[in-house]
C-alpha positions, 0 to 999 in steps of 0.5 A, spaced: 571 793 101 574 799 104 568 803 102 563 797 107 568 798 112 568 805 113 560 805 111 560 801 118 565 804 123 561 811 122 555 807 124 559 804 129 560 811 132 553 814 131 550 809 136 548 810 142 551 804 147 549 804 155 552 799 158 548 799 164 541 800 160 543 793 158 544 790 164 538 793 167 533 790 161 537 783 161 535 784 169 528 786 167 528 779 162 529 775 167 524 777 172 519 777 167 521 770 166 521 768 172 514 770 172 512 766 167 515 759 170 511 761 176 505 764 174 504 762 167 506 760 163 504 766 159 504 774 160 496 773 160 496 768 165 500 772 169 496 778 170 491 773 172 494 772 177 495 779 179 488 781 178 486 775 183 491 777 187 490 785 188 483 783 189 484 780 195 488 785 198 481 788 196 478 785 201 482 786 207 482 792 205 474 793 205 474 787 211 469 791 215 465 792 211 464 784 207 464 781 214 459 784 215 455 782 209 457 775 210 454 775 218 447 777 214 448 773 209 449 767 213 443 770 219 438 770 212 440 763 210 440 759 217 433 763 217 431 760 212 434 753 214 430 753 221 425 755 216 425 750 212 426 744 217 420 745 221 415 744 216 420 738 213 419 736 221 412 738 222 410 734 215 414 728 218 410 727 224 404 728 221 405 723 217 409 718 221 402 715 225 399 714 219 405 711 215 406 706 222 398 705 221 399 703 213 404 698 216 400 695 222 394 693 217 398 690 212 402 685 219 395 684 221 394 680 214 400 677 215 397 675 221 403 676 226 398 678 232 399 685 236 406 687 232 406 693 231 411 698 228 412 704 232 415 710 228 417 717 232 421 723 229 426 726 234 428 733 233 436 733 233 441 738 236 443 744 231 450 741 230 447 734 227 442 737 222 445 733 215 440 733 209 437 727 212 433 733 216 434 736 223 430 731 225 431 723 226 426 718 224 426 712 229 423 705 227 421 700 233 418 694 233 413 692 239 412 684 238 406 684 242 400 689 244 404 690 252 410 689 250 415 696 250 417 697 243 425 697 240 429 698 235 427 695 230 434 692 228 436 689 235 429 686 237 426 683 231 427 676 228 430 675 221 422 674 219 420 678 223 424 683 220 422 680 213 415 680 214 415 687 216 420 690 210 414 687 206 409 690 210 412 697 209 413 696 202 406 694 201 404 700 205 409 705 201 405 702 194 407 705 188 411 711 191 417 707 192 422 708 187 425 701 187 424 696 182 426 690 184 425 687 191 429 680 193 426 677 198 430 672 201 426 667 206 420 671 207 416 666 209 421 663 215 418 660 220 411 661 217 406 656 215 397 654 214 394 661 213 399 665 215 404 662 209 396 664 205 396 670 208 403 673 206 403 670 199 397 674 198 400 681 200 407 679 196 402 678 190 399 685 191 406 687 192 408 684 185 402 688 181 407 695 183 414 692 183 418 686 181 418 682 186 423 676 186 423 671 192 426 665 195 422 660 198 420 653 201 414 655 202 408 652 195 403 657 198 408 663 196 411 660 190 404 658 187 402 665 186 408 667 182 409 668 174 415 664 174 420 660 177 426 658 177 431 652 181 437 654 184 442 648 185 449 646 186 453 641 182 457 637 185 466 636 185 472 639 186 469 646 183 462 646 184 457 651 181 450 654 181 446 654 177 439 658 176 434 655 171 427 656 169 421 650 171 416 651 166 410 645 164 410 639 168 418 640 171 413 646 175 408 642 177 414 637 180 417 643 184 410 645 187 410 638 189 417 636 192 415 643 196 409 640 198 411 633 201 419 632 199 417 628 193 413 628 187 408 623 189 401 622 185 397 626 191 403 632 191 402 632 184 394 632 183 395 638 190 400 642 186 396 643 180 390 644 184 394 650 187 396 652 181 390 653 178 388 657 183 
């Protein structure tokens, strides 16, 4: 023992202690420990962050310089931009006539008279360019011949809205994407020739999309592959029920749609129409 503890006292007096070399690297610690709380919570991620921060007193450094090449940047892209909206604009109002055209034709089948939908393209201001386009695509309604056309939200009728939705759709044809199409009403206010008429052009509609439309109209429901009734129980908690009319049940329809009632007349005209 007395051997062990010479051995370390002699060790003890070769070494080599700097009280302030301490202090200067627990000192030292603890900022790089700070950093880490900070910046980390690794060494790594902190010399990250000092990458990322010496670049961008890279770029005051070189301001001049990368202004510059943003302004150029930026000219060659709203260039490009104008470019790129006038031939959007210049396909817009080329074929804004012939699509109102392609909708007229359809209304007059549908025998709604002088109507005429009327489709503009208004340049817009710089400020209000959005992805929609730098220019605005108006649709106005004009219910007859020499009257001054509207917006079509504001002067139309619900059926008249209808009437024209479908035209339109029928104009766009199979390049619509939609799939399905509800049509509630459609027939609103319409009746003889101009119920065949419109039943006839949601036929067509019907070889492009699904098409579902509600209707009181027999003409119009006669020409669909299936239907169904909408009713409402009665009760504390009524519910509505959707359910299919096929064989006999469906010819029973068409006639309550017909004369209120399935009578032998209404249901001898019903499968008439149903043949058709």
């Amino acid at each position: 023992m007395e051997d062990v503890a010479r051995d370390m006292a002699g060790y003890c007096d070769s070494i080599d202690f700097d009280g302030e070399s301490l202090a200067a690297a627990q000192e030292r610690m603890g900022q790089l420990m700070g950093l880490m709380r900070s910046f980390g919570p690794t060494m790594e991620a902190v010399f990250e962050r000092w990458d990322a921060a010496a670049a961008l007193v890279g770029l005051i450094d070189d301001a001049d310089e990368n202004l510059a090449r943003a302004e150029a940047a930026a000219e060659a892209a709203e260039s490009a931009l104008a470019e790129a909206a006038a031939a959007y604009d210049a396909a817009r109002i080329e074929a804004a006539p012939r699509f109102a055209a392609a909708v007229n034709e359809v209304l007059g089948r549908l025998e709604m008279g002088t109507a005429a939908l009327v489709c503009t393209v208004e340049p817009l201001p710089r400020e209000n360019w959005s992805t929609a386009g730098s220019a605005s695509v108006v649709f106005e309604f004009k219910p007859g011949a020499s009257m001054q056309p509207r917006p079509l939200a504001r002067i139309a009728s619900g059926g008249e809205i209808s009437r024209v939705m479908l035209a339109i759709k029928v104009a766009l044809g199979a390049k619509d994407g939609t799939e399905t199409l509800v049509f509630d009403e459609v027939d609103a206010g319409v009746g003889g020739s101009t119920a065949n008429a419109l039943a006839t052009v949601l036929a067509e509609l019907a070889g492009s999309h699904q098409v579902i439309a509600i209707t009181h109209l027999a003409q119009v429901a006669v020409l669909a592959d299936a239907h169904y009734t909408v009713t409402k129980t009665a009760g504390d908690a009524p519910e509505t029920i959707l359910a299919p009319v096929t064989g006999d049940a469906r010819v029973a329809e068409v006639a309550r749609l017909l004369s209120g009632t399935a009578t032998e007349t209404s249901l001898a005209h019903a499968r008439e129409l149903l043949r058709q």
